[in-house]
C-alpha distance (Angstrom), angle and dihedral (degrees) to the residues before:
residue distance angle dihedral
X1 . . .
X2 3.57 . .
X3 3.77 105.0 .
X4 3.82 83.1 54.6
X5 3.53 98.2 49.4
X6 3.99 86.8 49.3
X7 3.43 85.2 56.2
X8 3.35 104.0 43.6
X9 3.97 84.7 50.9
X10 4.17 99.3 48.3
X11 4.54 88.7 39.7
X12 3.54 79.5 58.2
X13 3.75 111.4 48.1
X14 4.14 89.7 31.7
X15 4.00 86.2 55.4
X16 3.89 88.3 47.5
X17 3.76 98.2 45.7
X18 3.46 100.4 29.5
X19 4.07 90.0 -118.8
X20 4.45 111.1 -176.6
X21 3.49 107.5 -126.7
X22 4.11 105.4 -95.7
X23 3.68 79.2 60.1
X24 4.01 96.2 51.5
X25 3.79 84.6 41.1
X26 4.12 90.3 59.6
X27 4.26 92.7 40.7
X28 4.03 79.7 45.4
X29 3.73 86.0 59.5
X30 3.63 99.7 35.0
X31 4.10 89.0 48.8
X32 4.19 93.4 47.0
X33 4.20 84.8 44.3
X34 3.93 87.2 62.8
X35 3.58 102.0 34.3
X36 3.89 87.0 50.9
X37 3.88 104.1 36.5
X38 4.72 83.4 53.6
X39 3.36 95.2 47.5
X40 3.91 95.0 41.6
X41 3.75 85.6 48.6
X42 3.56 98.0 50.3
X43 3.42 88.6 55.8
X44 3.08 104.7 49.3
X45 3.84 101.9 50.0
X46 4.15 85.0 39.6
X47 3.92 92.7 -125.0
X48 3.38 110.8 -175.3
X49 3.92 106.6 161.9
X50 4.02 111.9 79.5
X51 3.38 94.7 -126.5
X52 4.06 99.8 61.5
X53 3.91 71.7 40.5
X54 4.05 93.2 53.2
X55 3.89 90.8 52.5
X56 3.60 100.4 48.9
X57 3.88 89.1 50.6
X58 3.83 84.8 46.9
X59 3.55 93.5 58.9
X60 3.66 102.5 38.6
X61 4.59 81.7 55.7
X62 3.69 82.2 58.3
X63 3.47 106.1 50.3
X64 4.20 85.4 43.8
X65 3.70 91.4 56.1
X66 4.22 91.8 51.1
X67 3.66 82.8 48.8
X68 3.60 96.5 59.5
X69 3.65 97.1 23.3
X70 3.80 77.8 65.1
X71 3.64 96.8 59.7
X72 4.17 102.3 20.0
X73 4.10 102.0 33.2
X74 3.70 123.6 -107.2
X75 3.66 98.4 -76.3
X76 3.65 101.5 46.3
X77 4.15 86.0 53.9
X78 3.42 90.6 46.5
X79 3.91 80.8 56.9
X80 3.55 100.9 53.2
X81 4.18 91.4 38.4
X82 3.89 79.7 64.3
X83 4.17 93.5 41.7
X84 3.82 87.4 49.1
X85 4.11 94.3 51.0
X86 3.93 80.3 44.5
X87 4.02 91.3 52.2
X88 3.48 83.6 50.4
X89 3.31 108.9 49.5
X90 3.85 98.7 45.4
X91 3.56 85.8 60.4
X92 3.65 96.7 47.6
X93 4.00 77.3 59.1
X94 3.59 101.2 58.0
């Protein structure tokens, strides 16, 4: 599940900004690090109620955007943090 929601998530944003693919590779990563690290998380601390949910997926959308701020700049992240809610939401819809 997560390695297709990573991919789901860097397909997207490398279709939308036209991203070559050692730089879909590294959102790829960055996408299937967050995915992983909030699941794992919730897991492990057994959180149940969405908000305790809400924060740990708030924090692992932080560290993602460092990560590619790192390699992209700050505005290009924030770019693909919005494509990746996008992704996500247009499947939610079908």
């Amino acid at each position: 599940f997560q390695m297709n929601r990573a991919a789901m998530f860097s397909t997207y944003m490398a279709e939308k900004m036209e991203l070559n693919e050692t730089q879909q590779q590294l959102v790829y990563d960055v996408m299937l690090a967050r995915v992983y690290n909030s699941y794992a998380t919730i897991k492990a601390r057994n959180l149940t109620a969405q908000a305790d949910k809400q924060a740990v997926y708030k924090s692992e959308y932080k560290n993602a955007q460092e990560k590619l701020a790192a390699e992209f700049g700050a505005k290009d992240a924030r770019k693909m943090m919005t494509l990746s809610n996008e992704a996500r939401k247009n499947a939610e819809n079908k």
